[in-house]
N, C-alpha and C positions, 0 to 999 in steps of 0.2 A: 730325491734327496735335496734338500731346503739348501740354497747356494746364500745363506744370510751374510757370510761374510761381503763377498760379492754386492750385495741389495746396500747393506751400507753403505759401501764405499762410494757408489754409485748413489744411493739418494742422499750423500753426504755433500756430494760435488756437485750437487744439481740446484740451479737458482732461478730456472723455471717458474715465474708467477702462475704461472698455469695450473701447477702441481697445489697451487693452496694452502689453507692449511691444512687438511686432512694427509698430505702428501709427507707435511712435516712433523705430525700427531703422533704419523706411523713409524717416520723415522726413530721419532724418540724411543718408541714402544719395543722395536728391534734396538736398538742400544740397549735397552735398558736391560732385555733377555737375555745378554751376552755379556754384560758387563757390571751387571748389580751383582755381586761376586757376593758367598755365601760364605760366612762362617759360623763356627763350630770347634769348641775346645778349642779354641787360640788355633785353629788352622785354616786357611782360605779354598776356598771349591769353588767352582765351575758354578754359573749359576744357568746357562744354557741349558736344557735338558739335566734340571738340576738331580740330584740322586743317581746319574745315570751311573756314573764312575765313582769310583770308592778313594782316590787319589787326591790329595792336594793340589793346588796349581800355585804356591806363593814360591818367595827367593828361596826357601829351604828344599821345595821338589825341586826347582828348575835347575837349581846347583848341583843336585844329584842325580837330574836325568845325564847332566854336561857329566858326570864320572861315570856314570853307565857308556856314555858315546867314547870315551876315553879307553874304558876297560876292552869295548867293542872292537877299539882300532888295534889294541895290542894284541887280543885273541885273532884278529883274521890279519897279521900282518901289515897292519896300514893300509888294508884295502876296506873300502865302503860295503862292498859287496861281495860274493862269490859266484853268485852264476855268470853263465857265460851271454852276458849280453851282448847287444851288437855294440860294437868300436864307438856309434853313432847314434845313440839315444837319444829321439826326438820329442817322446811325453814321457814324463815319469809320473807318477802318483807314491805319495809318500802318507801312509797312514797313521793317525795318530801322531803325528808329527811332535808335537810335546815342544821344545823351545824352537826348536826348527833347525836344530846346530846338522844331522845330517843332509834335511834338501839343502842347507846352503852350501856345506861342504863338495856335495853332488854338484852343485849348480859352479863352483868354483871348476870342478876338474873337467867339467862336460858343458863348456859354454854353447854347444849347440844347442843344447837338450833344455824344453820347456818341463820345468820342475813345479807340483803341484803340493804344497804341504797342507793336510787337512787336521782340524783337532776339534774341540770340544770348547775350548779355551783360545783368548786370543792372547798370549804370553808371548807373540812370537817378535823378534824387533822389527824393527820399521826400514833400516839400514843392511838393506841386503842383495845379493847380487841383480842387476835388470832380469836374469831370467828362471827367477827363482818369484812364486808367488804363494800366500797363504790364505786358507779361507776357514772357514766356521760351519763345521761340516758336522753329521751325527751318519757316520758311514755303518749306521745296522739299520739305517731305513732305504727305502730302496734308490736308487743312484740313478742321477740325470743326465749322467755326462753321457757322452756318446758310445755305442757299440763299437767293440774292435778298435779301440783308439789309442789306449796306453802301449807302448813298448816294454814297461817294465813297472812293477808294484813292487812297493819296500815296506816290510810291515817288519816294527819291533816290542816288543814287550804288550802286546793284546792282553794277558794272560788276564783274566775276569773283567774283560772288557765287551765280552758276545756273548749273548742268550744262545743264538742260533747259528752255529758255525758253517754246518752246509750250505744255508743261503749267502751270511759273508764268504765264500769263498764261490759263491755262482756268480755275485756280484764282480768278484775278481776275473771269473775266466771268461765271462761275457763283455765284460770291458779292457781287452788285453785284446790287443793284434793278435792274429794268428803266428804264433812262433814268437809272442812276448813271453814275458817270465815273471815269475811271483816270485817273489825272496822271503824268510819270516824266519826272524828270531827270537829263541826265546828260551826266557831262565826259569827253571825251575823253583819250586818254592820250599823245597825238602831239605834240608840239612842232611849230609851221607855222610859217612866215613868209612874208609876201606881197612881202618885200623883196631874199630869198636870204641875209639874215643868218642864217639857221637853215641853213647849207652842208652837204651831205653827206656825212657821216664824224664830224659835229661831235656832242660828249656827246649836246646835245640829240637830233639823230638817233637817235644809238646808244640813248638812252633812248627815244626813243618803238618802235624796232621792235625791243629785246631784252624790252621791257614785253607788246608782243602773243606774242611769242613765250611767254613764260612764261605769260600766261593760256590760249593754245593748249595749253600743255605740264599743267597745272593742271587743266585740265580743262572751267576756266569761263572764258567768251570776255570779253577787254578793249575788245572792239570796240561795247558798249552803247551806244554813243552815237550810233552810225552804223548798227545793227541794231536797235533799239525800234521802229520807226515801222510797220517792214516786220512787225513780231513782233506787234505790238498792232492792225494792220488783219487780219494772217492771223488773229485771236482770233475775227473776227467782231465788234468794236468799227465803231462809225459815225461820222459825221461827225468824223475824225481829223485834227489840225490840229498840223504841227510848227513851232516856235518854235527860230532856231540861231543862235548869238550867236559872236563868236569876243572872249573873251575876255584880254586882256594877262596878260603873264606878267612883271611889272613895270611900273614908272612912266613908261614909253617915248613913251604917247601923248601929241597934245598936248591932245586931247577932255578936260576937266576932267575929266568922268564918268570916263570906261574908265579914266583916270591914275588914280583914286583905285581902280577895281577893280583895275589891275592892281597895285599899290601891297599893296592886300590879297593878291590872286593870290601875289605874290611870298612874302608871310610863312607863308601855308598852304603854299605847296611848299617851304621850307625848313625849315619843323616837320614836313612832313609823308611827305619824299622818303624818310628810312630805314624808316619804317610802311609804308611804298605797297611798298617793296619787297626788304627785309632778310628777309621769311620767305621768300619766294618763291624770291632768288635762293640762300640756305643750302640749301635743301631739296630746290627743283626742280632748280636747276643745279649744284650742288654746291659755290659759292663759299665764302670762309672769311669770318668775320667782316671780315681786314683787307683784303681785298680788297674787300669792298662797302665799309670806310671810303673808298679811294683812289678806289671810284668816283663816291661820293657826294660827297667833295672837289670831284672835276672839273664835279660839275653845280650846287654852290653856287658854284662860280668863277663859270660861265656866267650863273647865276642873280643874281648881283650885275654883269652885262659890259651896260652902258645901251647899247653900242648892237649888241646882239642883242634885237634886234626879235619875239621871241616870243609866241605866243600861244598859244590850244588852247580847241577849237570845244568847244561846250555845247549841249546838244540838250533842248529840253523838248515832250513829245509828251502831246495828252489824245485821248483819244475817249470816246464814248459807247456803253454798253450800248441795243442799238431800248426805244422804248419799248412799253410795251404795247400793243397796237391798243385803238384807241378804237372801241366799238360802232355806231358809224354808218362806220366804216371797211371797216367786215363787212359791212354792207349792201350 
């Protein structure tokens, strides 16, 4: 796994005549793979391992990952996490990191703990705790860091981000201390309703199973949220405990709590609806710009209609790496 952000930083700082020009050639050349940013329909991408992700990365995603981190803290209580990590977390690895708002949030409550934030993208800022660090990582190729060394993986929102989910998840439990922990959360892409206000035919419908079908078609499956559990016990992970919440997709409830998430829910899917799926459907299915505006109309309509009763399940899964036997266990 290519540490480019790292290489940067480091032949960035280096004034080493020695190094030449070609030392500097290469520099540029690495810059330039990470930072010649792509666009498409008025939206920005990733130009690293360009196609790889189907996501934007400009101020319009970043804004809306920061109400997904928002929505996050009010589902689990103001906690980061839910497994039961140690008090004293010394490597963390945070995947997919996206603006970086949770490693630093971690890095804030856990200043012992060396926090590693990896993406695709380098959106992350610049101003942020000493031991909190980000890099320019492609975590589906195979991983350099060392064996047995994280205490703890936080993975959130993958969903059509892995071809091969068995191997990302070898890659997890091979680089996890013995007795570390995998965390993973993640939203589903389905529109529900428990009331039949989400009727059959209706956007919503049509958006939750033209959405599977595209990450079926894509390559990388939308169905993470409903496949983690089964993926992270096949790793050989222990004691795995799932956490599913169904989330409002609007102010509908009358529960104070969920009204104020889905309240949230609602502004993340309306910032968020042409990112989740304007590459996808130009590329995959061949739509034109104005036809993804006309369908995107139809699901902001739904999206403002109080009495579509909406929601969409949330899955949060941890297990544990065995711990080591303990020498009177051998006896």
């Amino acid at each position: 796994m290519a540490d480019i952000g790292a290489q940067i930083a480091h032949d960035s700082d280096e004034t080493d005549s020695a190094f030449g020009d070609d030392s500097a050639s290469e520099t540029t050349s690495l810059k330039s793979a990470v930072y010649n940013y792509k666009y498409r329909n008025g939206r920005r991408y990733h130009a690293y391992k360009e196609g790889s992700y189907w996501g934007p990365n400009d101020e319009t995603s970043a804004d809306q990952l920061d109400i997904v981190h928002h929505i996050c803290l009010l589902l689990l209580d103001g906690e980061l996490f839910l497994a039961p990590i140690t008090k004293q977390p010394m490597h963390v690895l945070d995947l997919g990191t996206g603006t970086g708002i949770w490693a630093i949030d971690f890095a804030d409550r856990f200043p012992s703990a060396e926090v590693l934030g990896t993406d695709l993208s380098p959106t992350q800022p610049s101003m942020v705790p000493p031991n909190v660090r980000f890099e320019i990582d492609d975590f589906t190729e195979p991983w350099l860091y060392k064996k047995d060394h994280f205490d703890f993986i936080h993975i959130r929102s993958l969903f059509g981000c892995v071809a091969d989910w068995p191997a990302f998840y070898k890659e997890c439990y091979d680089h996890l201390q013995p007795g570390g922990y995998i965390e993973q959360l993640e939203f589903s892409v389905v529109p529900k309703s428990d009331d039949g206000t989400v009727t059959p035919g209706s956007i919503y419908d049509r958006w939750g199973k033209l959405s599977l079908e595209l990450g079926d078609r894509f390559g990388k499956s939308l169905r993470t949220a409903d496949e983690q559990r089964a993926g992270i016990e096949a790793a050989g992970f222990i004691n795995v405990v799932e956490h599913r919440w169904k989330v409002p997709v609007g102010g509908w409830p009358a529960d104070k709590r969920f009204k104020e998430l889905g309240q949230y829910n609602r502004i993340s899917w309306e910032q968020g609806i042409e990112g989740w799926s304007l590459y996808l459907l130009t590329t995959v299915m061949g739509w034109t710009k104005q036809e993804v505006e006309v369908y995107l109309a139809h699901m902001r309509t739904a999206l403002r209609t109080r009495g579509i009763h909406a929601y969409q399940e949330v899955s949060l899964v941890y297990g544990q790496k065995p711990p080591r036997p303990r020498k009177d266990d051998d006896e």
